[in-house]
C-alpha positions in Angstrom: 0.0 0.0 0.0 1.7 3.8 -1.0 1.8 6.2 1.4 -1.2 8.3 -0.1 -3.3 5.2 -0.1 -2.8 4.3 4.0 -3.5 8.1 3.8 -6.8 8.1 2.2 -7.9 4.8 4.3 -7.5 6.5 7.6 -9.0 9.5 6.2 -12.4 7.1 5.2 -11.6 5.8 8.5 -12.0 8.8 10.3 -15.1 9.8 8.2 -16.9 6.5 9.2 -16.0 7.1 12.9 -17.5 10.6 12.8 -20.2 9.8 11.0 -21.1 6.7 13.2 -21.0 8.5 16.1 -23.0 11.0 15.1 -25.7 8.1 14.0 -25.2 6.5 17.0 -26.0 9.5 19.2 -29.3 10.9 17.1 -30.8 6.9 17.4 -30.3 7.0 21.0 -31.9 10.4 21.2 -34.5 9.2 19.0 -35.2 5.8 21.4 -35.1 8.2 24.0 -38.0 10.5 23.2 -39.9 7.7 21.9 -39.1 5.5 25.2 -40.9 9.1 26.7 -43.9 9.1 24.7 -44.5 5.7 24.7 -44.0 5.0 28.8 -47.0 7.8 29.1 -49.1 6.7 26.1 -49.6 2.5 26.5 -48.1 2.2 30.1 -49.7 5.1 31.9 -45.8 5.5 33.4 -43.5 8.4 33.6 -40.3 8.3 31.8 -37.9 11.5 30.9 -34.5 11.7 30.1 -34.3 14.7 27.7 -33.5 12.8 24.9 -33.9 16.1 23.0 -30.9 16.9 24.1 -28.7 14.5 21.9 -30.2 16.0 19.0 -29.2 19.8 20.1 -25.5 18.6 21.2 -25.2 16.7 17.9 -26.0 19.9 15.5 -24.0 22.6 18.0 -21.4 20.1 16.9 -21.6 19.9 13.5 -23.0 23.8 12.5 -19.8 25.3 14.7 -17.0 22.9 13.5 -18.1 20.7 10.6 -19.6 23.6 8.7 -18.1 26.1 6.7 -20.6 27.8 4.8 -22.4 31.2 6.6 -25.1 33.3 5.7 -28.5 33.2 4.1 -26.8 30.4 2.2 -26.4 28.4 5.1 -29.7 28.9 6.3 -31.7 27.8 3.1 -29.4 24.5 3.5 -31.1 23.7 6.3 -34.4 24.3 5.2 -33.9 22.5 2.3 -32.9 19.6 4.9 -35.6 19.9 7.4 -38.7 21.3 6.3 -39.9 18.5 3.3 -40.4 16.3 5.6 -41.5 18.7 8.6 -44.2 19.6 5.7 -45.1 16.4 4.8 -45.8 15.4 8.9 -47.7 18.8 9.5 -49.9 17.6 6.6 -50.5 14.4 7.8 -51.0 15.3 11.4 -53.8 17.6 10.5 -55.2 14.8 8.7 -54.7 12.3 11.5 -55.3 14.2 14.7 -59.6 14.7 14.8 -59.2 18.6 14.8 -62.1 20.7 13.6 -61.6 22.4 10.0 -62.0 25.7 11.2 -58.5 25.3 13.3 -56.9 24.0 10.3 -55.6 27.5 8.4 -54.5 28.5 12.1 -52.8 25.9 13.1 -51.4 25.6 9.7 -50.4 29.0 9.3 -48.5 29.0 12.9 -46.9 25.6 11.5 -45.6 27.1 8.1 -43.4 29.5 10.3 -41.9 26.4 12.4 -44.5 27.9 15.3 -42.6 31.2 16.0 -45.8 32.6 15.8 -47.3 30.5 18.6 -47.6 31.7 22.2 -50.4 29.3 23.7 -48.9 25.8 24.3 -51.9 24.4 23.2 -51.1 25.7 19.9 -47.3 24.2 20.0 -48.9 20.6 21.4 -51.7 20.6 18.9 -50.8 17.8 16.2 -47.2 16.7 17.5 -45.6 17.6 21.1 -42.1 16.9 19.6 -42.4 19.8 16.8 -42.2 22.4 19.8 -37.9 21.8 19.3 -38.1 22.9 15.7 -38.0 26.6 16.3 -35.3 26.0 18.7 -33.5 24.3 15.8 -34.6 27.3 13.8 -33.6 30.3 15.9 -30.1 28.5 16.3 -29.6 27.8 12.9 -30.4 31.6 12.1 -28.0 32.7 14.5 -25.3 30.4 13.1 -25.9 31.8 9.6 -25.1 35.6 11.1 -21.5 34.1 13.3 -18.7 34.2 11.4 -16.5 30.9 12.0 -15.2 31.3 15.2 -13.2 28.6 18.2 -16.3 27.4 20.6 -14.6 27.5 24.3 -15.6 26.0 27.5 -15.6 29.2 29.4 -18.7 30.0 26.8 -21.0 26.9 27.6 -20.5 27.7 31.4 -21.6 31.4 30.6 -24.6 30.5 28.9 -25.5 28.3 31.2 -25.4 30.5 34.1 -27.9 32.7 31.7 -29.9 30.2 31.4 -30.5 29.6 34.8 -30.9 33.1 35.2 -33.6 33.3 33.0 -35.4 30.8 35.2 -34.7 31.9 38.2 -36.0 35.1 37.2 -39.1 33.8 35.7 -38.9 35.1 32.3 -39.3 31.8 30.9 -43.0 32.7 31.6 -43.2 35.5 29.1 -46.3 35.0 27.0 -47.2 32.0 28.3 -43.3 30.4 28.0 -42.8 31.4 24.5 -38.9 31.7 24.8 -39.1 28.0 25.3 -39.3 28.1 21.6 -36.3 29.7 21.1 -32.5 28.8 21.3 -31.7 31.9 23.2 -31.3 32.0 26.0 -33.0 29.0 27.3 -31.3 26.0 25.0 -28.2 28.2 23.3 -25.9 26.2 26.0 -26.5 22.7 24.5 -25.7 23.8 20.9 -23.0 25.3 22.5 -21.7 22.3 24.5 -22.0 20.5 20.9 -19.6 23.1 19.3 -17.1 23.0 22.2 -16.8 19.0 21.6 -15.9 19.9 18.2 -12.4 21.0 20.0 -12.1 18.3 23.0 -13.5 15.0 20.6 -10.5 13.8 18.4 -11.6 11.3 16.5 -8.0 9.5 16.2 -7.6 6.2 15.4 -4.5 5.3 17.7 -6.5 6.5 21.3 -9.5 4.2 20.9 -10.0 2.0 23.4 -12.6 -0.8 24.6 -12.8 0.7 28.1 -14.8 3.9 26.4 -16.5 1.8 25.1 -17.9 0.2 28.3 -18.0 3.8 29.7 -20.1 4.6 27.2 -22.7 1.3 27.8 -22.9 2.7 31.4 -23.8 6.1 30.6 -26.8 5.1 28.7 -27.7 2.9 31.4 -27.6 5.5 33.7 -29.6 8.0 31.1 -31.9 5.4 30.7 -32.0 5.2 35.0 -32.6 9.0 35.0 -35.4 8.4 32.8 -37.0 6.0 34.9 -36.4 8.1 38.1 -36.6 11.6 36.6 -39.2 12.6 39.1 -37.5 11.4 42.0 -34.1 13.4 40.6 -35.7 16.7 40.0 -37.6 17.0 43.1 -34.7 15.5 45.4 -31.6 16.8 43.6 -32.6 19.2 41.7 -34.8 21.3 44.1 -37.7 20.5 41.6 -36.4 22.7 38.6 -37.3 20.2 35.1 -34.6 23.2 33.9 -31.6 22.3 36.0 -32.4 19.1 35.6 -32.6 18.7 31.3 -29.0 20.3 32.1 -27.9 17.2 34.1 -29.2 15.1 31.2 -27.4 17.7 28.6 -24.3 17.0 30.0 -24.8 13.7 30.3 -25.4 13.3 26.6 -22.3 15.4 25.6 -20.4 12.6 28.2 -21.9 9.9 26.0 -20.7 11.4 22.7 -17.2 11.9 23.9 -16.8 8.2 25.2 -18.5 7.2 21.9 -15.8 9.1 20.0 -12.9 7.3 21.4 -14.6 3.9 21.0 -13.0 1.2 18.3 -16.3 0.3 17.6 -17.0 3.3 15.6 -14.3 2.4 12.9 -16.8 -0.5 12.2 -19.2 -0.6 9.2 -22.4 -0.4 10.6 -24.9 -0.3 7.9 -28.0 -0.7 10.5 -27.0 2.0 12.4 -26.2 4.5 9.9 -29.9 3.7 8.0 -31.6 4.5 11.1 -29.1 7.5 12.0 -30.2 8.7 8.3 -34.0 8.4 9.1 -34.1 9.4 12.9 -35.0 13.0 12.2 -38.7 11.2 10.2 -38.9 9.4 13.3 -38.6 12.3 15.2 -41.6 13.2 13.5 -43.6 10.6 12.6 -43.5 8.5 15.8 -46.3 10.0 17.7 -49.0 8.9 14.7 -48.8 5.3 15.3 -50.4 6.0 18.8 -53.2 7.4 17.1 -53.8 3.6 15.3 -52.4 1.2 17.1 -53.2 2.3 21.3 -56.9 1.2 20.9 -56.2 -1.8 18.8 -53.4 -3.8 20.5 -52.3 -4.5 24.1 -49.8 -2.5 25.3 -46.3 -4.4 24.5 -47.3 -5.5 20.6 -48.5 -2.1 20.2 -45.2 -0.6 21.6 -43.2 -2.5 19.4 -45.3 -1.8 16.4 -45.5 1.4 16.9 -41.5 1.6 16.6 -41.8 -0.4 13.8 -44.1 2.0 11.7 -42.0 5.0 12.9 -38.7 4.0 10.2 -41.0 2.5 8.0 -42.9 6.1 7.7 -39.3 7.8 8.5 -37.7 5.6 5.7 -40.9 6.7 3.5 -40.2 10.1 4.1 -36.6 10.1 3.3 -36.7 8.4 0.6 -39.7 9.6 -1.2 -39.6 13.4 -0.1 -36.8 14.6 1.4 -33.9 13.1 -0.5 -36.0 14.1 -4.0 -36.6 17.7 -2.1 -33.1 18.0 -1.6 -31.5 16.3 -5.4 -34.0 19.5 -6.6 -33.1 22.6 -4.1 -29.3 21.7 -3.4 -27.9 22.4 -6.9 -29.8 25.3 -7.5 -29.2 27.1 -4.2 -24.9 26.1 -4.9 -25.6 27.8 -8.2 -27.4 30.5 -6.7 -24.3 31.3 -4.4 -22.0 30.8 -6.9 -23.3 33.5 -8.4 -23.6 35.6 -5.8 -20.1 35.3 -5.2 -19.4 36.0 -8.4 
């Protein structure tokens, strides 16, 4: 083998590690929230962890070191990423969920604008509780398109966590009826930020992968997994009863996760399964409430549970490959030309 060649093989290497980590991360995220709308839905349980969270670490990581592009460029890349699909689930929400047809052009309005509009959490709950990230998603991707590239630090995350808590403490999450709740300042900014700051402590080299993170990383989602189960117990005991402080344990928690996963051998694998389902998490982000709409008053509880999972790729995997990848084969090459000839 020549010298470029080893080269380019620990370069693919190094791709498939990120990129598998990344996957790995967004599926458990994904299991996460679903294990949370599930527990409540066919068990009549409580079960919490924030799994959110993973999917606000992940993209602070890769918008403030993986990439490069800025502006109103940037930001009509990541529409043309998310909202196909986010269009296609409002559509068929309003179809599924028995909502009157005079609340359809409101709700679909406040929808269209990824809910900026909204201020009553009815209106944010309405057809999917999991859309009320979106704007958060929104709001930070806007603010990345106006930052020029810049080195995340740790000194920043702790900063924007103390505002955070500020806010709260203060009570202006409250303000009209806890809109900033939709927003990623001030109240979320600290996870995307965490995300980015990864981007400067997660190396993913080849030669400092060891099994032992990869154990470490096992126990972490156990004990995410044991927060879950106990979340009530944790917020009121340890955390004073503030669900804020507490989705900040979990935050950190998830970032911990990530960094062991990083340095894991296992990540150099090829891991076609997991890299499918990494693909299709954000549809089954979406989608996975609507089997509860079919399926709770038509099987018992653990059949239901498991098809309901089922259903979510199969709808994700529909979306993907049917909407979103066609969405994006027809916006991306028009929107490089556009900026081409901007630059120009």
């Amino acid at each position: 083998m020549t010298l470029a060649a080893g080269h380019r093989e620990r370069d693919e290497q190094r791709t498939r590690a990120l990129f598998n980590a990344l996957s790995l991360i967004k599926v458990f995220g994904a299991s996460l929230v679903m294990a949370s709308h599930y527990a409540g839905a066919y068990f009549s349980t409580s079960f919490y962890s924030y799994g959110t969270g993973c999917f606000f670490v992940v993209a602070g990581y890769y918008a403030l070191n993986q990439e490069r592009s800025r502006g109103f460029y940037y930001l009509l890349k990541r529409l043309a990423r998310l909202y196909p699909g986010y269009l296609l689930a409002v559509l068929i929400y309003l179809l599924a969920r028995p909502l009157p047809l005079a609340e359809w052009p409101e709700l679909l309005g406040h929808h269209l604008v990824f809910l900026l509009t909204a201020s009553e959490p009815a209106t944010v709950f309405a057809l999917n509780p999991p859309f009320w990230s979106l704007p958060v998603f929104f709001t930070f991707f806007a603010l990345v398109a106006c930052l020029p590239r810049l080195e995340v630090r740790g000194w920043q995350v702790v900063v924007l966590m103390g505002m955070a808590a500020a806010t709260v403490m203060l009570g202006a999450d409250q303000w009209r009826n806890g809109y900033l709740e939709l927003l990623a300042w001030p109240l979320h900014l600290y996870a995307f930020w965490l995300g980015g700051w990864l981007g400067r402590v997660v190396q993913f080299c080849l030669e400092g992968m060891r099994h032992r993170y990869t154990l470490l990383a096992g126990g972490l989602m156990l004990a995410v997994i044991a927060c879950g189960m106990f979340h009530e117990w944790l917020t009121q005991t340890v955390f004073g009863g503030e669900t804020y402080a507490y989705r900040g344990a979990m935050v950190v928690l998830h970032a911990a996760l990530f960094w062991c996963v990083s340095r894991s051998p296992l990540i150099t694998r090829r891991l076609a399964v997991l890299n499918f389902l990494g693909t299709v998490s954000f549809g089954v982000f979406l989608f996975h409430e609507l089997p509860i709409l079919w399926l709770k008053s038509v099987f018992p509880a653990p059949i239901a549970v498991v098809g309901s999972a089922a259903l979510s790729v199969v709808l994700a995997w529909l979306s993907w490959r049917w909407v979103e990848v066609p969405a994006q084969r027809f916006i991306r090459p028009r929107l490089a030309r556009w900026q081409a000839s901007v630059a120009s």
